[in-house]
Structure formats: structure tokens, C-alpha cells
C-alpha positions in Angstrom: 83.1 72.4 18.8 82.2 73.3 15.1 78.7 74.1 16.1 79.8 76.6 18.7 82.4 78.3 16.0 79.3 78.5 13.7 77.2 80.2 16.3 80.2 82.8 17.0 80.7 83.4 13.2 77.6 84.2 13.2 77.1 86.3 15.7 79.8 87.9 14.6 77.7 88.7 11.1 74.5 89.6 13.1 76.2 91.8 16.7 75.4 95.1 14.8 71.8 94.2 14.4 71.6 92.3 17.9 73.2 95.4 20.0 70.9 98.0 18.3 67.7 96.6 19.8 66.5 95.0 22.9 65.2 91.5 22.3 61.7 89.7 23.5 62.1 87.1 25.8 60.1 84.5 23.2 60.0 83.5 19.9 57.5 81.2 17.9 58.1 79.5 14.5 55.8 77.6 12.8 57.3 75.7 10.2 57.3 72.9 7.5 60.9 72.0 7.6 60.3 69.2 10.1 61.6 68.4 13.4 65.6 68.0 12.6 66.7 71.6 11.2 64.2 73.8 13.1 65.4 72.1 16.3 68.9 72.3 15.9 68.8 76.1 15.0 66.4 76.5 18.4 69.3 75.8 20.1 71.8 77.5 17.7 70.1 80.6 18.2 69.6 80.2 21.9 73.4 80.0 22.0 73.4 83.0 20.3 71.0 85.0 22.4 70.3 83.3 25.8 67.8 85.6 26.9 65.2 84.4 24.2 63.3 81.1 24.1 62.6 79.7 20.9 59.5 77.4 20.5 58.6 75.9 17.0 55.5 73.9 16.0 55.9 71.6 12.8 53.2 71.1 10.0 52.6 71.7 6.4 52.7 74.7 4.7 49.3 74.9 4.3 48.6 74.6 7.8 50.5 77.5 8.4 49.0 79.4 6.0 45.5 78.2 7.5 46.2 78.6 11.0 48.0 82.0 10.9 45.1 83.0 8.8 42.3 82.0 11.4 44.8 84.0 14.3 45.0 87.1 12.4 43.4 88.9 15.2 45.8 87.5 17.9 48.8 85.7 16.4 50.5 83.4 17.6 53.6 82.8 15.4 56.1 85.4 15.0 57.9 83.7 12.0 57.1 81.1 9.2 59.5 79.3 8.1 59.4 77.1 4.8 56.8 76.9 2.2 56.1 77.6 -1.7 55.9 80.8 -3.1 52.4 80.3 -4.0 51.6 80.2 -0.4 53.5 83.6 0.7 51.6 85.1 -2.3 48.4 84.1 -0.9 49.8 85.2 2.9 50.9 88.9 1.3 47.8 89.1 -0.1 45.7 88.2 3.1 47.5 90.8 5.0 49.3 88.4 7.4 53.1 89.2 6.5 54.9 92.0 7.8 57.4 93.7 5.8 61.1 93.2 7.0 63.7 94.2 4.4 66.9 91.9 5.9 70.3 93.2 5.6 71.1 89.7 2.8 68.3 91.2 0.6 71.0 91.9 -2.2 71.9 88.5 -1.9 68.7 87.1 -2.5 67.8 87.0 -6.8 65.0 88.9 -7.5 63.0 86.5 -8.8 63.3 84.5 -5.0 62.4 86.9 -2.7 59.2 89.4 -2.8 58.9 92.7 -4.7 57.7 94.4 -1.6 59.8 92.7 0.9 57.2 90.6 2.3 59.1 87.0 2.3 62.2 85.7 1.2 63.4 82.6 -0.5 65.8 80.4 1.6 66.0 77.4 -0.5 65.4 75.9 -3.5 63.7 72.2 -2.8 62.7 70.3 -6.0 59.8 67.7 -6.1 61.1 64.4 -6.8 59.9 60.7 -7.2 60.9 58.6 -3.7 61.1 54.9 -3.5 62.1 51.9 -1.6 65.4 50.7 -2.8 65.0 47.0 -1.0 61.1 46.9 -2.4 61.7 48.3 -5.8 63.6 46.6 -8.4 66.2 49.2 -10.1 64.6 48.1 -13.4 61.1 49.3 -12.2 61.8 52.5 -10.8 59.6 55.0 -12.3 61.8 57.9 -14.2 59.3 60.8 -14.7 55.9 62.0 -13.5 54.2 60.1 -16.5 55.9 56.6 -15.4 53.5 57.0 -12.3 50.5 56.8 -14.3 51.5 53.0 -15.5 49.1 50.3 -13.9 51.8 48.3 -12.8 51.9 50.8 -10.0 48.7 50.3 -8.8 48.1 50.3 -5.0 52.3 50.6 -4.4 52.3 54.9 -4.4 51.3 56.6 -0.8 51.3 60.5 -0.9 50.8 63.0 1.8 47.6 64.5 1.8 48.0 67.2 -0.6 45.5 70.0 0.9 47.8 70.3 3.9 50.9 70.4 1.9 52.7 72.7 0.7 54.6 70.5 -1.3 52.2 68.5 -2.5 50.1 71.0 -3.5 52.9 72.6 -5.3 53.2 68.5 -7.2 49.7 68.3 -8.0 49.0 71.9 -9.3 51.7 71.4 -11.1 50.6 68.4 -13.0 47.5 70.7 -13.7 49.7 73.4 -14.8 51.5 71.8 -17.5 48.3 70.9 -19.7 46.6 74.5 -18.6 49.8 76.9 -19.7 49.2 75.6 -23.3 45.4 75.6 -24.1 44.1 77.3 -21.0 42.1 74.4 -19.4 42.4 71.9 -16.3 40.7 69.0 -18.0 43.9 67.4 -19.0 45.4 67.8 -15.6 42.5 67.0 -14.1 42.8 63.3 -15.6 46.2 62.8 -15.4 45.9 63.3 -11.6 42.9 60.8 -11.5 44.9 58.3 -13.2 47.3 58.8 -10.3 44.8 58.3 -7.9 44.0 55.2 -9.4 47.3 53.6 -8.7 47.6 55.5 -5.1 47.3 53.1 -1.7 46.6 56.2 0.7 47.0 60.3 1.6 48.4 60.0 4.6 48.0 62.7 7.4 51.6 63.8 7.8 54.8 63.0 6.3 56.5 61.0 8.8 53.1 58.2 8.2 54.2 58.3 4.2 57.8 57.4 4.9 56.9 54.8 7.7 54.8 53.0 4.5 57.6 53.1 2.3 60.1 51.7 4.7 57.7 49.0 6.0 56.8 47.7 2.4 53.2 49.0 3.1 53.9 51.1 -0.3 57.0 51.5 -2.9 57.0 54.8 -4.1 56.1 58.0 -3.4 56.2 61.9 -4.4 58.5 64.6 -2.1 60.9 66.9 -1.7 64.5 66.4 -2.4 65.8 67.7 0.3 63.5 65.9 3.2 64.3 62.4 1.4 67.8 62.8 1.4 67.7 63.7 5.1 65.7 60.4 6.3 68.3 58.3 4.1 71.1 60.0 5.7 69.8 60.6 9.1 67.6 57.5 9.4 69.1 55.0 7.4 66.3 54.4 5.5 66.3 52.5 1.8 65.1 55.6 0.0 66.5 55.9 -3.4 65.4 59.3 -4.9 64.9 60.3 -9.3 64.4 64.1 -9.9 62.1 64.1 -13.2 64.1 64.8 -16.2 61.2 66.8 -17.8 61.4 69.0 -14.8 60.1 69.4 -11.8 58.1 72.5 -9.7 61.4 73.8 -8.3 59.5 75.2 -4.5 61.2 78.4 -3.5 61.2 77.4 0.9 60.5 81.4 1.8 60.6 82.9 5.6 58.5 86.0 6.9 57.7 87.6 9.7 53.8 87.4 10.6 52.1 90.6 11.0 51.7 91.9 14.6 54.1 89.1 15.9 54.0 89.7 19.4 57.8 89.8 19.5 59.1 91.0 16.2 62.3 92.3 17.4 63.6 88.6 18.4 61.6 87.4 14.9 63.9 90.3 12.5 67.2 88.4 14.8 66.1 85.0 14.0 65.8 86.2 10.1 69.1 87.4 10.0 70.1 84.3 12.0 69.6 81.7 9.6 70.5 84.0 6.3 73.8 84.0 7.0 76.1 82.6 4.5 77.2 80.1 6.9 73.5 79.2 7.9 73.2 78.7 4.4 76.3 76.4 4.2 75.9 74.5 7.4 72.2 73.6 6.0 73.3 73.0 2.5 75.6 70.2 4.5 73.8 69.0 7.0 70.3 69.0 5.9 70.3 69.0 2.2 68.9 72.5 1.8 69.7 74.2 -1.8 70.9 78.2 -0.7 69.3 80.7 -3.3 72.0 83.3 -1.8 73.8 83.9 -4.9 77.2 84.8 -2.9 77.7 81.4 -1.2 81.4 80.0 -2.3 80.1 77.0 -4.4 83.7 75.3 -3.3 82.4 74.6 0.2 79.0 73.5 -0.9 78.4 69.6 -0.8 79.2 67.7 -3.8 75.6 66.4 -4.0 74.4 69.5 -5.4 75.9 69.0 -8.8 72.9 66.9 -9.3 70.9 67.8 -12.4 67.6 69.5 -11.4 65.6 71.1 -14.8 62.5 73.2 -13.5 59.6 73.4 -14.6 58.2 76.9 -16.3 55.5 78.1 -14.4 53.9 81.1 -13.6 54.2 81.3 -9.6 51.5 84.0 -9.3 49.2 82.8 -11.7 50.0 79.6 -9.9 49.0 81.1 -6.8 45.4 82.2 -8.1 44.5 79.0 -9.3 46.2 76.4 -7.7 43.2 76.6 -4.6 40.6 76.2 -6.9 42.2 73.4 -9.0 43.2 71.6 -5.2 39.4 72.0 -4.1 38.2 70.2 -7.6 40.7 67.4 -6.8 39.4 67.1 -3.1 35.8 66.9 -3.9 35.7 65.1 -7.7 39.2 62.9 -7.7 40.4 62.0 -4.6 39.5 58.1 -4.2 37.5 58.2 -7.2 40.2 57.1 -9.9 39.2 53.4 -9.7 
């Protein structure tokens, strides 16, 4: 019953838009949100308009950005959804967005939504430290990035393979990022992340494999986002107890765009409008821990959760965005398994 007064509020928001143009039959969404929220709004915005199929396909950010990039002459997608704004940068700047100004943009702070109206912000998911409350005593859990570095923690951290994440990217460059911001150099970063390396069990090959270690005892702790963690304690039941980094963490602006010669970008412009709403926006902040950058969301009928204390860190997103590849390929061919 609620979900189908949420889909008629919101059509309510989006008729003007959905009776001005005639919709494709098909849509496609690649996204890093997961399996839960992108397959719950499928339906939501079948409901809505029941003469377009949705299909998504889940994956990290940087497999979006690396698939979409090698389908440039026949895409594929019509919309991504999710991923840092270092990655949209590096998707704007490859030609691969298409401009869609939505009828939110006003809503949306400048500072989380493109200049040109390439992408806009959605969310805002902070990195955080994960661990397994039944494996980990309370006394031992790690309280900032620098407590991962301590050799007691050796072999008891698994991490999702950071070159197809978005998020973990985001983490790692990050650690970088704080030592190159004051005297221009890596080298810093560089050894702080082979430290962690040192005291990492595995990169595993998707998310899902990185939680099944944590709740099997196969690891203790791990690094990722809020938001996702929250979900699989909530959803799943599992033991996860989560610490957001008091010294701050790379706040990850989770954008959506529409990709460039989308075969069907009439049904992708609906689907952005879709899941801008205000109620979107309030039904996700609910249900799937999502953080709503709209500035004119009632903060009354936001969860209670989000008066958590989350202190970003300062970083440069488009500086971040030039050097983060170069910093991840260094990692990739000079740290990864190598901190022993």
C-alpha cells in the first residue's frame, strides 16, 4: 500500500514531463548501488510507466566507467547510476555523458551537481571502517584510518579490489591525498597504503565476497560505504558494526547521468526525474540508508540515523580526478601484495 502511494505521489511530481513526450519501450541502468535499491525502483518505475521495461546490470563504478567507455560507439546503457564525482569528471571529459538539465537542478547545491549539467549528485555516502561485531572485541575496534596500520591487524582486513571500485578508489586516493595536498608528493601515501597492504587478507572481486568474509570469520574488518553497510545489517542481519573516522572521511558524492547517444533517452530523462523526487529521496534515505544532497528535503521526516557525525575530508574532487588513475596504477603494479 505505501509503495503504490509513493509511486502515485510521484507521478503526480513527474505527469507534466511524462505526458509531453512519448516514451521508449526499454531502459538500461548500469549501476553500483547494488541489487536491493536499483531493483526495487525497476519495479517502482514500471508501476509508474508500464509501457517501459527497465533492465539494470550491477558493478563498480569503475566498471561502468570502463565499460561505457569501450561502448562509446554503440552504447548500451542509457543511465548510470551511482559513483564518485571523480569518476563523472573523468566520464564528462571522455565525452560519454549527455547533458540533461532536470527540473530538481535548483535543488541540487552547486558544489554536488556539474557546472555544465552533465551529472548530478544523488547522495552523499561516506567511507567508513566495517567490522564484525561477534569477531571483534569492542575494545579492538579500529577508530580511524591510522588504527588500520597497527600490526595487530595483520591478515584480519579484506577489501574490495580497489581498481573496480569506485569506492575504494575514492578510500585509497584518499589516503594518498592527504599527504600530497600539503607538500605535493605521493610518497607518504604511497607507504601508508603499503602498510595497509601488509595487514590485508585479500581484494576480493566484488562486494558481496568482502562481506561474506567478514560474516564467516574469514576476516574482521573492512573499509566501505556507510550506507551499503548499514543496509546488509539491516536487511541481512549481519553482525556489522560500522565507525565513520573522526578525522574525516572522503564524503563520495553517488551522481546519475544520462550516457551519450542512449538509445532511449526519452525513458532515461523520466527515470532521472523519477528518482529525484523529494519523496525518492525520502523513501531511500529510509529504506536504504542513502544521504539526499537535495537541500529542500523536510529534515523532520528524514530517519534519525542521519544525525550521525560525518566530518569530510578537504579534497580537491577535480584535482582528485586527474590524479587519482595514476596514483591507483602505482598501487596496482608496485603495492598491491607487496607490503610484507
Amino acid at each position: 500500500m505505501k509503495r503504490t502511494i509513493l509511486v502515485m505521489m510521484i507521478m503526480v511530481l513527474v505527469s507534466v514531463f511524462a505526458f509531453a513526450v512519448s516514451l521508449e519501450n526499454k531502459l538500461i541502468i548500469y549501476t553500483c548501488h547494488g541489487e536491493e535499491m536499483p531493483g526495487a525502483f525497476k519495479q517502482y518505475f514500471e508501476e509508474a510507466y508500464p509501457g517501459v521495461t527497465v533492465e539494470f546490470l550491477a558493478m563498480g563504478a569503475q566498471d561502468m566507467y570502463d565499460r561505457v567507455k569501450a561502448e562509446r560507439s554503440n552504447p548500451q546503457a542509457d543511465i548510470l547510476w551511482g559513483g564518485p564525482t571523480n569518476i563523472f569528471l573523468l566520464e564528462k571529459q571522455d565525452g560519454l555523458l549527455e547533458k540533461y538539465v532536470p527540473s530538481f537542478d535548483r535543488s541540487v547545491p552547486k558544489e554536488y551537481k556539474d557546472v555544465d549539467g552533465f551529472f548530478y549528485g544523488q547522495f552523499l555516502t561516506p567511507p567508513a571502517i566495517v567490522y564484525n561485531t561477534e569477531t571483534l572485541a569492542e575494545k579492538d575496534v579500529p577508530q580511524d584510518w591510522d588504527d588500520l596500520l597497527d600490526p595487530k591487524y595483520k591478515g584480519q582486513i579484506t577489501i574490495r579490489y580497489p581498481l573496480a571500485s569506485g569506492t575504494m578508489r575514492t578510500v585509497y586516493s584518499a589516503m594518498i591525498w592527504r599527504y600530497y595536498k600539503v607538500d605535493g608528493n605521493p610518497q607518504r601515501g604511497y607507504e601508508w597504503l603499503k602498510k595497509l597492504d601488509a595487514n590485508t587478507k585479500d581484494y576480493t572481486s566484488h562486494s558481496s565476497v568482502m562481506f561474506t568474509n567478514l560474516v564467516r570469520g574469514l576476516a574482521k574488518i573492512s573499509i566501505w560505504n556507510f550506507s551499503d553497510a548499514m543496509l546488509q545489517k539491516t536487511l541481512n542481519g549481519y553482525p556489522f558494526g560500522v565507525v565513520l573516522p573522526k578525522s574525516g572521511t572522503p564524503v563520495i558524492v553517488d551522481n546519475i547521468a544520462i550516457v551519450k547517444n542512449a538509445k532511449h533517452p526519452e525513458a532515461a530523462k523520466a527515470f532521472v526525474e523519477f528518482v529525484g523526487t523529494k519523496q525518492s529521496s525520502v523513501m531511500m534515505a529510509h529504506q536504504y540508508f542513502r544521504i539526499p544532497v537535495r537541500t529542500d528535503v523536510d529534515k523532520a521526516v528524514l530517519p534519525s540515523w542521519m544525525k550521525v557525525e560525518i566530518v569530510p575530508m578537504d579534497i580537491d574532487w577535480v584535482a582528485f580526478a586527474e590524479l587519482s588513475p595514476m596514483w591507483m596504477e602505482y598501487w596496482d603494479e608496485n603495492i598491491k601484495g607487496r607490503g610484507n
